[in-house]
C-alpha positions in Angstrom: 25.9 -84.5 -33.9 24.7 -83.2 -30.3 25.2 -80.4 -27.9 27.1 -80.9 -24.9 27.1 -77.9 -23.1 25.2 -74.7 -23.7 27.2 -71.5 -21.7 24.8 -68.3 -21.5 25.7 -65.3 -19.9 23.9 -61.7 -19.7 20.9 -62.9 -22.3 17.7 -61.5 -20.8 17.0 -63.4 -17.9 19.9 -65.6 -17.8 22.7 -64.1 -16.2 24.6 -67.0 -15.6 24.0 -70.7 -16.8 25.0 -73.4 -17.8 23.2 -76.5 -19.0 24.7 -80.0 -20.0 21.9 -81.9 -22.2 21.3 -85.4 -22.6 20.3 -86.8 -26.1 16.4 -86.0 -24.0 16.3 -82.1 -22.4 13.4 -81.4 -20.8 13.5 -77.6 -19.2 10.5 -77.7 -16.8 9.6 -74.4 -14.4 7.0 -72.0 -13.9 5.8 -69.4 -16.4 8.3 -67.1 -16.9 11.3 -68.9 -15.7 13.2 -67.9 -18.4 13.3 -71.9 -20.0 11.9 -69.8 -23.9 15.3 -67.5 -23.5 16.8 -70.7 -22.9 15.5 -71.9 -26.4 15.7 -68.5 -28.1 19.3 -67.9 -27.1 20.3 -71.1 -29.0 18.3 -70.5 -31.8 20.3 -66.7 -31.7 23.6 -69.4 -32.4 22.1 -72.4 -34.4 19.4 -70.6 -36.0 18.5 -69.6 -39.5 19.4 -65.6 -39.2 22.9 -64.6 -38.5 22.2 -62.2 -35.6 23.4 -58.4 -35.6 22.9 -55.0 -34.0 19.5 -54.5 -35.8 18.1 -57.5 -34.1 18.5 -57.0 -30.5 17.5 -54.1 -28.3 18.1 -53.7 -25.0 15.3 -56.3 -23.6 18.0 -58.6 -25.1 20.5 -58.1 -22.2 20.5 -58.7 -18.7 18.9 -56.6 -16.4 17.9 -54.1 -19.4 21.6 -53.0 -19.5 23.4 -53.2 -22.8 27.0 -52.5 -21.0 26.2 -56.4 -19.9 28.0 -58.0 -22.8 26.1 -61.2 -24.0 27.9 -64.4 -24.5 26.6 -67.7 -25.5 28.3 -70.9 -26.4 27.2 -74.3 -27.8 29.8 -77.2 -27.2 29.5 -80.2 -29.6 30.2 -83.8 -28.9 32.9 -85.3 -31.3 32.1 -84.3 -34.8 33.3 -85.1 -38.2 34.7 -81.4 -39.0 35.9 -81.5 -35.3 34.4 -78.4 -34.5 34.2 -77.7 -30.4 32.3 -74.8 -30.4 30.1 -72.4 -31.5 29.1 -69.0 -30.3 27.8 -65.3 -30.1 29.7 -62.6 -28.2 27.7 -59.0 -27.9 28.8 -56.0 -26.4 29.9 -52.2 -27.0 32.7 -51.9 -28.9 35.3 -49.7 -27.6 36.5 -48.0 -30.6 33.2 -47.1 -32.0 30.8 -46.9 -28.9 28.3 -49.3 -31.3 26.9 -52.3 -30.7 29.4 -55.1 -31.6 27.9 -58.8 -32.7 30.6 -61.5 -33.7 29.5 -65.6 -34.7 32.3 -67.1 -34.1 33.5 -70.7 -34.4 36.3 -72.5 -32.7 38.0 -76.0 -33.7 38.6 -78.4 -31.1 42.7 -78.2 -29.9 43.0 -75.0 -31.7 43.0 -71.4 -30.2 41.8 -69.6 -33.6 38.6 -68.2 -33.9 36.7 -67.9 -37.0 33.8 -66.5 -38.4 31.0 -68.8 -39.5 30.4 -69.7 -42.7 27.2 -71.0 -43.9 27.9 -74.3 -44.6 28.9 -74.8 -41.3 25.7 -72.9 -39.8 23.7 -75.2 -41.9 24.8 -78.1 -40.8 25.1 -77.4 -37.3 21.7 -75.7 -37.6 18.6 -76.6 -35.0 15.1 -77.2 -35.9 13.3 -74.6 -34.0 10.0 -75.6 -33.2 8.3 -72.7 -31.1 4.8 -72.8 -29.3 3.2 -71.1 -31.5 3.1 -73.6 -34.6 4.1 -72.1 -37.6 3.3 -74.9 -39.9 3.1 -72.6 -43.0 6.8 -72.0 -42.1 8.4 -75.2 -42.3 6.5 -76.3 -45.0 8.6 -73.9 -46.9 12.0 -74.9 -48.5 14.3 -72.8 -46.6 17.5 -75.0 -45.7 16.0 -73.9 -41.8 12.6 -76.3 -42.0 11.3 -79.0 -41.8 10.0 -79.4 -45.7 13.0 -77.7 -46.8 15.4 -80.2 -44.8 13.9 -83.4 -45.9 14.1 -82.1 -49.5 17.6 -81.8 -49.1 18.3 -84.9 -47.2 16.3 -86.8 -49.9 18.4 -85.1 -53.3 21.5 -86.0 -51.3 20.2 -89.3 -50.7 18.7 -89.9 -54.6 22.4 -88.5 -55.9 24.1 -91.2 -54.1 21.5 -94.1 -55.3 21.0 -92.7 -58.6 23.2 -93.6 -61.7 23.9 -91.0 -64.8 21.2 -92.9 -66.9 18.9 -92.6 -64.2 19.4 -89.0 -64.1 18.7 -88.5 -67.9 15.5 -90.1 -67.9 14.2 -88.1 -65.6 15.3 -85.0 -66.9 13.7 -86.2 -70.3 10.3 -87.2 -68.4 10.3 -84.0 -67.1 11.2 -82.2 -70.9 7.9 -83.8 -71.9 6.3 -82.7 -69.1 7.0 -79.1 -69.7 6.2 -79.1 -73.2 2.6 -79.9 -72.0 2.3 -78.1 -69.7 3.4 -75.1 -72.5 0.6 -73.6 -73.5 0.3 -71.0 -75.8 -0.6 -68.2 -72.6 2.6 -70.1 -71.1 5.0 -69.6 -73.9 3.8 -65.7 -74.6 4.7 -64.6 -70.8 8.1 -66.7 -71.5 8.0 -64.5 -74.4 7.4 -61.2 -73.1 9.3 -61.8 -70.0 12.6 -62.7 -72.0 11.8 -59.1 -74.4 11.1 -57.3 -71.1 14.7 -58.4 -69.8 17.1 -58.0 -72.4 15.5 -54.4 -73.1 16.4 -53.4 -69.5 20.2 -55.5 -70.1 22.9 -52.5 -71.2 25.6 -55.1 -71.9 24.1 -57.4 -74.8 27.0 -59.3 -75.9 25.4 -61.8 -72.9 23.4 -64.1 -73.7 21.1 -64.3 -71.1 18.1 -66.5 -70.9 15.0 -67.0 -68.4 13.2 -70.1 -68.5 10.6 -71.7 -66.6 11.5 -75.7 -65.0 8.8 -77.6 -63.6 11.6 -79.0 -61.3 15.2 -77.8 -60.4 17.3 -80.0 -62.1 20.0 -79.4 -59.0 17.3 -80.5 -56.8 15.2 -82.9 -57.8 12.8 -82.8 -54.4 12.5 -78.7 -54.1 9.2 -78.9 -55.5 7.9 -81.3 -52.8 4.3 -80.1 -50.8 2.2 -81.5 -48.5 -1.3 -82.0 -49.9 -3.7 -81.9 -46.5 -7.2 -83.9 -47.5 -10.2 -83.6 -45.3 -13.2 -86.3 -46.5 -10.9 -86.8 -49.5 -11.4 -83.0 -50.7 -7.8 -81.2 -50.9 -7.9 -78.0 -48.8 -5.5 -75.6 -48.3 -3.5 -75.3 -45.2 -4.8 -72.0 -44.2 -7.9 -73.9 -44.1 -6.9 -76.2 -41.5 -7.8 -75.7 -37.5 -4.8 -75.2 -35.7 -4.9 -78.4 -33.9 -4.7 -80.3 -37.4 -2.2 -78.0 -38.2 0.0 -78.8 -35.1 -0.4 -82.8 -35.6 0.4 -82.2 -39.3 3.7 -80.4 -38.0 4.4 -83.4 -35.5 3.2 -86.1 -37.8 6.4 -84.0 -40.1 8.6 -84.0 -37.6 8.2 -87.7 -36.8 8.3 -88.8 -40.2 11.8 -86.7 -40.4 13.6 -88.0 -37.9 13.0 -91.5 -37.8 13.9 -91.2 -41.8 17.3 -89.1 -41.1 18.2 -89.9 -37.7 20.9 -88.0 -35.8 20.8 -85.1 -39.2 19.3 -82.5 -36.8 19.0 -81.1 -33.3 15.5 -80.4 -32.4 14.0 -77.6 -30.2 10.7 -78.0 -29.7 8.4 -75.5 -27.6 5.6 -77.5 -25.4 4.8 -80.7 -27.4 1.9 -80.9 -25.0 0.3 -78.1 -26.9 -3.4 -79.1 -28.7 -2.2 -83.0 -27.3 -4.7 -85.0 -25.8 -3.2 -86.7 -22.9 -2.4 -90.6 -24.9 -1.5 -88.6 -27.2 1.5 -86.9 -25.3 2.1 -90.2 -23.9 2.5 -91.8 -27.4 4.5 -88.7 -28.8 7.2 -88.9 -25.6 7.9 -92.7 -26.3 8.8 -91.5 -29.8 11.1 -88.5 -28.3 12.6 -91.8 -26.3 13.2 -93.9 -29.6 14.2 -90.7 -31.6 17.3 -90.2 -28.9 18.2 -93.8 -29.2 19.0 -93.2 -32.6 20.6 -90.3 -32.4 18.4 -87.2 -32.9 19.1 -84.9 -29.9 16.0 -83.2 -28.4 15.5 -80.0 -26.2 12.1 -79.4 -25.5 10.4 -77.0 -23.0 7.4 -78.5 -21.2 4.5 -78.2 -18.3 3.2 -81.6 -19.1 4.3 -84.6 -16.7 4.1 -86.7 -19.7 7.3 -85.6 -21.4 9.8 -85.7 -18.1 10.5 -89.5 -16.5 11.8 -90.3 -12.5 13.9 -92.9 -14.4 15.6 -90.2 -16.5 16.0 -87.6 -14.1 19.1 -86.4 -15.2 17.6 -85.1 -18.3 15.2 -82.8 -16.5 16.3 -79.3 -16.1 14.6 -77.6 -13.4 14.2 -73.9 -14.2 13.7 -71.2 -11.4 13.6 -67.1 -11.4 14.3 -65.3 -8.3 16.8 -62.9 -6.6 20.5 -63.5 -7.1 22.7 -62.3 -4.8 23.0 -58.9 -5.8 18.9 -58.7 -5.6 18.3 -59.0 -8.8 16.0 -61.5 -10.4 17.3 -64.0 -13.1 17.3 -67.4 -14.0 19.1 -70.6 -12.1 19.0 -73.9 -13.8 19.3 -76.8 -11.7 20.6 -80.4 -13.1 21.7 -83.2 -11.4 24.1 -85.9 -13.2 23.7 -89.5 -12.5 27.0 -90.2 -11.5 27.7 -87.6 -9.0 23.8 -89.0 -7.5 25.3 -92.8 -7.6 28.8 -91.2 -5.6 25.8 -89.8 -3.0 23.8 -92.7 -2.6 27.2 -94.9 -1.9 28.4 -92.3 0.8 24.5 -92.0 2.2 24.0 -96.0 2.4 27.3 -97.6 2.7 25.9 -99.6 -0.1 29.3 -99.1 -3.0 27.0 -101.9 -5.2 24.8 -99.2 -6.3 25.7 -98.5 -10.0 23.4 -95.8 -12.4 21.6 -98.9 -14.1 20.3 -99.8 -10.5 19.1 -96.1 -9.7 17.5 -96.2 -13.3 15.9 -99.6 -12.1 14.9 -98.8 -9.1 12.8 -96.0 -10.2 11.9 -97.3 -13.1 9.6 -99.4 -10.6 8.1 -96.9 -8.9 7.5 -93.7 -11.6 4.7 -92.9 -12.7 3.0 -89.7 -13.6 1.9 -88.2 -10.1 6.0 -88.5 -9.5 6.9 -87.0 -12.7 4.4 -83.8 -11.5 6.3 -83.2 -8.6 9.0 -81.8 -10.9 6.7 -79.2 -11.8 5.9 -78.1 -8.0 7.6 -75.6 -5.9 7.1 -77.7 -2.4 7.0 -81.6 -2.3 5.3 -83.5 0.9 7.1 -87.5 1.0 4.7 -89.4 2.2 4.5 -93.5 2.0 1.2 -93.8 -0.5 -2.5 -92.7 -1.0 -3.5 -92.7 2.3 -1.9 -89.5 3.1 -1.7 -88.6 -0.4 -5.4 -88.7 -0.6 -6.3 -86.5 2.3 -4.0 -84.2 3.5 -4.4 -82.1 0.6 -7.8 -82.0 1.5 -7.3 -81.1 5.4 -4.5 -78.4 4.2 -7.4 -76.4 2.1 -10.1 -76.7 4.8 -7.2 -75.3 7.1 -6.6 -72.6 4.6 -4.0 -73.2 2.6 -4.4 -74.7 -0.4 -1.9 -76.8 -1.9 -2.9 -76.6 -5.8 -3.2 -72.9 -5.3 0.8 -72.6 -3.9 2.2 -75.4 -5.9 2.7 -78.4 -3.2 2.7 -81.7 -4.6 2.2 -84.9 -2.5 4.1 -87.6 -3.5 3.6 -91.4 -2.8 6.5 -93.3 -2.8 5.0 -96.7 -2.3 6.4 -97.5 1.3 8.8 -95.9 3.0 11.7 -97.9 2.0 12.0 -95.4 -0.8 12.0 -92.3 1.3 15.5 -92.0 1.9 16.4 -92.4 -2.0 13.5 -89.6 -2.5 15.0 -87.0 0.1 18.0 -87.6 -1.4 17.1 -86.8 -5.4 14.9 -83.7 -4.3 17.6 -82.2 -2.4 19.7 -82.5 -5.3 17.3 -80.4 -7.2 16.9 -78.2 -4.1 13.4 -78.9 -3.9 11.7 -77.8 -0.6 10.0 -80.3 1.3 8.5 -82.4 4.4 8.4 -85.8 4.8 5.4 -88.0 6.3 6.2 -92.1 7.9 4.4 -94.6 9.8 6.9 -96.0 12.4 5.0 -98.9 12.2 6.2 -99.5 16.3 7.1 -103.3 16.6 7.6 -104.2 13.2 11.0 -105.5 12.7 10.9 -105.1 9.0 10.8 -101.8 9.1 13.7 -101.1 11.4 16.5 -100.4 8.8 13.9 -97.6 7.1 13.3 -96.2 10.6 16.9 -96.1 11.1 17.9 -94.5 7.5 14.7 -91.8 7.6 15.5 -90.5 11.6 19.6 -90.6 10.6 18.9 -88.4 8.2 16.0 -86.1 9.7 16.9 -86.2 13.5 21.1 -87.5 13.2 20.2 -90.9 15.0 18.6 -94.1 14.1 15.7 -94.9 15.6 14.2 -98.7 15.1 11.1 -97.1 16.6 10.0 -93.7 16.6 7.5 -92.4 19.4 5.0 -89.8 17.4 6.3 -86.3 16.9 5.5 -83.3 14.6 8.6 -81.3 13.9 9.5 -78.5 11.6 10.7 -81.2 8.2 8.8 -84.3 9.4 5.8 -85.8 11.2 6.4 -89.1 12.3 3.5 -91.9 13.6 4.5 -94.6 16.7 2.0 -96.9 14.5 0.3 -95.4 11.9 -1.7 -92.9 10.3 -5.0 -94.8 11.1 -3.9 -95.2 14.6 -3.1 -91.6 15.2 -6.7 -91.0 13.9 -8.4 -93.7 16.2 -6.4 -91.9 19.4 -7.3 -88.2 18.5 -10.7 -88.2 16.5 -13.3 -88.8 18.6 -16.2 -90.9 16.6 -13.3 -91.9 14.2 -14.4 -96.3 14.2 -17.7 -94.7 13.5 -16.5 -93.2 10.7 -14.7 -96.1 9.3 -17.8 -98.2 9.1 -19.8 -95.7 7.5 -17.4 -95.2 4.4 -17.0 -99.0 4.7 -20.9 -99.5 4.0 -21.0 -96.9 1.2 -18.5 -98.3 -0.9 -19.1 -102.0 0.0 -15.8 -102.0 1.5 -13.7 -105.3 3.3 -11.7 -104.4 6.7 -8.6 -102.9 6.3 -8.8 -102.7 2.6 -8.8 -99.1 0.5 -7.8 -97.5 3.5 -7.1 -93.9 1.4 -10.6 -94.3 0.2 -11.8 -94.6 3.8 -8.9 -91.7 4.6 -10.1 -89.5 2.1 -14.0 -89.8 3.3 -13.3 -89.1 6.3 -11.5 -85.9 5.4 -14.2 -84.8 3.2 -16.8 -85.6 6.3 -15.0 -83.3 9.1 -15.7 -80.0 9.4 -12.6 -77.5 10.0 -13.4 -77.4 13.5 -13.8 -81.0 13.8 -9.9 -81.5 12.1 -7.5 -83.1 14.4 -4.9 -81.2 16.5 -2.1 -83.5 14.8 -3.3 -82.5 11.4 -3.3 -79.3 12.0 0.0 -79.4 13.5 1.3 -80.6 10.5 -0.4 -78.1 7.7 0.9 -75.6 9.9 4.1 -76.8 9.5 4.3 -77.6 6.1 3.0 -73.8 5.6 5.5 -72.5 7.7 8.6 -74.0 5.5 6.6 -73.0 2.2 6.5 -69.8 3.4 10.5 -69.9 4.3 10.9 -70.9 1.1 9.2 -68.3 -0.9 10.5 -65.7 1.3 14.2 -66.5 0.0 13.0 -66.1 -3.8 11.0 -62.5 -2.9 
């Protein structure tokens, strides 16, 4: 069972979206995007409460305005009661001038609507894991968490293992139980309780009893807990610091879904939360085993941990800005694999590129300084550390501080794999600038000359001469070589950082790079580089001007 579409319209922030997720979701953007409405409006459709008038207000609609009917729809993959949809339509009725809330179901080839029941909503139901842990919650036995689910799971599981014999031994264990556990205090509240009843009862002809079960003989796991031990002393949970408490609710959550695979959808609020970094790694390789066996996750996230280059088409990049009638709400930007591989074909001329090779090809090359750039609002390409190193320090000596405005410089390993980079941030309409070494007489890197300057100046180029335009800076040699021709004292340079870290010739340059750019002083900066900040500002700035 998994989601295959999500269709919200007029709920808070998000006017219009739409959001096809993988059996992985990651929604990544900036604080108040809008990615928790994401989460919230599903949990409106596949959550615990059926929604009505008294639960919304008008914060709930878009813009403030409850004549902005809501709508929201959850598609399913193929499904065993071949249901195609569920959703949640809210707006004024006509009739009545109130506030008018349907939960409404649809079958796949049919045009009748119905009503939800609960069986359905159960089953169909998503484990709502929000940022703020609630770990008391789901160790409750509601049909909605955790505890409650893997009690249910397990009765249905022991009642088709289980013969009738089986059955009536335990329920005989359990008689003996309870008659120890009668004590004489025991049986006098029994007593009193059963008096106290039938007294208040004004039709006596029904015999009606109260009794007190040490289990529930219709489910045999409802009286399941979690006993927390610290040092070997039991504690309660309340006792517990909330980083225990939000492992505890992980460590659940893992044990659950690797027992009942593919039972649940998950929605789970920054994993990354009380993590320690291995941690997040470790608990994203799990996510990645959980999807391969069916459980579909949709998490929210600002940890490059829990998004992967390889997998970009499960990232969802969320953004908030003005719409075209300047209002502000909330874009969602996806790209699907297959319409990238159609791209890259038309782009290269290359029709041998499949989505495994994309997958492979990145695979190679991702790591988590790529994964961050997801997270950014401006990317720089450049070829590796070098540039990665120190231009980030130039930009803040120069004023403008890349952490501070959200630019993340990305090393691509060579520029081989600028092209394929250009391409897969324009797809997610990231801003950006792109840094190369023409690397002037090097016939090896003729075909990336040629693919780079087709696609940032509309001719190949074998070898560019230097220039600084408004998207790129480009090198006739190479970075070092631009610094040797405008920095006077630059060999100098060199040979000191070369000396201090016991450093070979030509090796670590974007140690020696990144020296050298702590060492200068603004004024001492090179004309290129500031050329080049300057214009990486001026498209930032271009760029935030369109969201203002």
């Amino acid at each position: 069972m998994r989601i295959s579409r999500i269709h919200i319209k007029n709920y808070r922030s998000l006017r219009n979206i739409d959001i096809y997720p993988k059996g992985l979701c990651a929604l990544v953007g900036e604080n108040n995007a809008g990615k928790s409405n994401i989460l919230r409006a599903l949990n409106l459709v596949l959550g615990e409460a059926y929604p009505s008038a008294r639960s919304l207000d008008k914060t709930d609609f878009f813009n403030n305005d409850i004549c902005n009917s809501i709508l929201i729809e959850v598609y399913f993959e193929d499904n065993e009661e071949n249901v195609e949809k569920i959703f949640l339509k809210v707006g004024i009725d006509e009739e009545t001038e109130a506030l008018k809330v349907e939960l409404k179901m649809k079958y796949r080839g049919s045009p009748d609507e119905y009503y939800v029941k609960k069986d359905i909503k159960e089953k169909y139901g998503i484990i709502h894991i929000k940022a703020i842990r609630d770990l008391e919650r789901h160790l409750g036995q509601s049909s909605w968490t955790l505890l409650g689910k893997i009690s249910r799971l397990l009765n249905e599981e022991f009642s088709n293992v289980s013969d009738e014999s089986t059955r009536i031994e335990i329920d005989r264990l359990y008689q003996s139980i309870k008659e120890k556990l009668s004590i004489k205090k025991f049986k006098l509240l029994e007593k009193e309780l059963k008096e106290a009843l039938s007294s208040q009862l004004l039709r006596t002809e029904h015999d009606i009893k109260l009794d007190f079960q040490p289990f529930d003989p219709l489910d045999y796991y409802k009286t399941l807990q979690l006993i927390p031990k610290e040092l070997g002393e039991i504690k309660e949970i309340s006792q517990l610091g909330d980083g225990t408490k939000n492992m505890i609710l992980l460590a659940l959550f893992r044990a659950y879904a690797k027992t009942f695979p593919g039972t649940s959808i998950i929605a789970i609020e920054e994993p990354e939360i009380y993590l320690h970094p291995q941690s997040c790694k470790s608990l994203y390789t799990l996510f990645r085993e959980l999807e391969d066996k069916g459980t579909q996750i949709i998490l929210t996230t600002h940890h490059p941990e829990f998004v992967d280059l390889e997998y970009f088409d499960e990232i969802c990049v969320v953004r908030k800005s003005k719409d075209k009638d300047g209002l502000y709400s909330t874009s969602v930007t996806q790209v699907d694999i297959n319409s990238f591989v159609e791209k890259r074909r038309r782009e290269t001329g290359i029709h041998a590129i499949t989505s495994e090779s994309i997958r492979q090809f990145l695979r190679n090359i991702s790591n988590s300084e790529a994964n961050k750039s997801f997270f950014s609002r401006f990317i720089v390409i450049v070829e590796g550390n070098t540039e990665k190193f120190a231009l980030p320090i130039y930009a803040k000596k120069l004023g403008f501080d890349f952490d501070k405005r959200s630019v993340e410089v990305v090393g691509v390993n060579g520029k081989n794999q600028i092209d394929t980079f250009i391409s897969l941030y324009e797809e997610f309409d990231f801003p950006y600038y792109v840094i190369w070494d023409g690397d002037k007489d090097k016939q090896k890197d003729v075909e990336a000359n040629r693919r780079i300057t087709r696609r940032l100046k509309g001719e190949e180029i074998d070898w560019p001469e230097t220039e600084i335009a408004e998207k790129f800076a480009v090198f006739e040699n190479n970075w070092e070589d631009e610094f040797s021709k405008n920095l006077p004292g630059y060999d100098t340079l060199v040979e000191e950082a070369m000396k201090i870290y016991g450093l070979k010739k030509d090796r670590n340059k974007e140690i020696v790079a990144k020296y050298i750019a702590n060492k200068l002083a603004k004024e001492e900066i090179p004309d290129f580089i500031v050329d080049i900040v300057s214009k990486i500002e001026a498209l930032w700035e271009g760029y935030e001007a369109r969201d203002i």
